[in-house]
C-alpha positions in Angstrom: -5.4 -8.9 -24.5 -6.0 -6.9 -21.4 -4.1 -4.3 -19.6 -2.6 -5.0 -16.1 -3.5 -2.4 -14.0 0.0 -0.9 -12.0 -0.7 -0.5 -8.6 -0.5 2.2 -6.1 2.5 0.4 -4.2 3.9 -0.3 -8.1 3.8 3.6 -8.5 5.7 4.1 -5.7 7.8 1.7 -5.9 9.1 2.9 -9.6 9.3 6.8 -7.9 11.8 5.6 -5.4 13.7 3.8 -7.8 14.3 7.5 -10.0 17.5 9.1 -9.5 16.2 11.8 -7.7 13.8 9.9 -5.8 10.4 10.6 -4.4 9.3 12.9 -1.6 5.6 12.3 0.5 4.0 15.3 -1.4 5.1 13.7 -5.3 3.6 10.3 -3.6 0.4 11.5 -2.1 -0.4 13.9 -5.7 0.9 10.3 -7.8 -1.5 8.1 -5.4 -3.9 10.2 -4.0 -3.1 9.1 -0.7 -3.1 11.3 2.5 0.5 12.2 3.7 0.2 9.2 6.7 -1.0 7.1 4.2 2.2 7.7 2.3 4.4 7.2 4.9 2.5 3.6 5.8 3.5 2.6 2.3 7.0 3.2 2.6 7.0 1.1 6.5 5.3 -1.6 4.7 8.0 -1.9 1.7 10.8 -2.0 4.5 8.4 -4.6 6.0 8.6 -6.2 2.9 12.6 -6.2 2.7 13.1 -3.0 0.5 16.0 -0.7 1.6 14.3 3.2 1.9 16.5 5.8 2.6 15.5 8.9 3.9 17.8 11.9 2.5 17.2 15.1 4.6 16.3 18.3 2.5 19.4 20.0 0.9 18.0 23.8 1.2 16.1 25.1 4.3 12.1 24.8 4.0 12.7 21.6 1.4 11.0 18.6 2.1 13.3 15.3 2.6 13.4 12.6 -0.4 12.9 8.7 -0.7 15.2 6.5 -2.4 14.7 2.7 -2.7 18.6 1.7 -1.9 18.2 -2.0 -2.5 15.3 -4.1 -3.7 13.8 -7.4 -1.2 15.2 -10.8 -2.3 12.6 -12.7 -4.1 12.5 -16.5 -3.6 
C-alpha cells in the first residue's frame, strides 16, 4: 500500500489547528517556505473559507500567532 504524501498546506493547516497555534517562523522552518510565502498560505485558506485569527504577541519582541478559528464547509 503506499503512503499519501501530507502536503505543505496539510502541515499548516494541522499547526493552526494546535492549541497554541502556529506563528510565520514555526511555518516557514515546518515548510521551508520564505516568510511571504507563509503569509500567502494563510490568504489562500481564508480564500478557501477557513477562519485565521491573528492573536498579537503577549510579551514585547514576540512574534503574533495563527489559530484556525473555524474550518470551510465542505459540500
Amino acid at each position: 500500500m503506499t503512503k499519501t504524501k501530507q502536503t505543505k498546506t496539510a502541515r499548516v493547516r494541522a499547526m493552526l489547528r494546535r492549541p497554541k497555534g502556529a506563528m510565520i517562523e514555526a511555518i516557514c522552518k515546518a515548510t521551508g517556505w520564505q516568510p511571504h510565502s507563509a503569509r500567502a498560505a494563510l490568504s489562500m485558506l481564508r480564500k478557501a473559507g477557513a477562519e485565521i485569527e491573528r492573536r498579537p504577541a503577549q510579551t514585547a519582541g514576540a512574534a503574533a500567532t495563527y489559530h484556525l478559528a473555524a474550518e470551510p464547509e465542505t459540500r
